[in-house]
C-alpha positions, 0 to 999 in steps of 0.5 A: 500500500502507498502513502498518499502524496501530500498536496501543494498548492501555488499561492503568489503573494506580492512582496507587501503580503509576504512582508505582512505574513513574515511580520505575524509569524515572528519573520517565518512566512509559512508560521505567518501564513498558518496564524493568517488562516486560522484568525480568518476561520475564527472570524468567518465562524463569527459571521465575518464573509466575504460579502461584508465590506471590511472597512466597516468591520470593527474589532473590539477587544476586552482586557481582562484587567478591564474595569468596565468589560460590558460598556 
């Protein structure tokens, strides 16, 4: 029996991009790229598509040292 192959994809990021996914992965691109898809699969289980223009998409955050985390 043989060992399936794994798959590759080509994906060509523009240097800005690549830039971006090195700087979330603490300068490794393929860590930055894995971080890239797993914020954006916990955003599209938050209801986040492709259809929602993401200028007006806001993102709060709640410290947990926050004195007021409900307002």
């Amino acid at each position: 029996m043989t060992k399936p192959q794994p798959k590759h994809n080509l994906i060509r990021f523009s240097e800005k991009e690549r830039q971006i996914m090195r700087t979330i992965g603490g300068g490794n691109l393929s860590e930055g790229a894995r971080i890239c898809v797993m914020w954006g699969a916990h955003f599209w289980n938050l209801g986040l598509n492709t259809e929602m223009d993401l200028r007006h998409i806001g993102l709060v955050t709640v410290s947990t040292t926050d004195n007021y985390p409900h307002e």
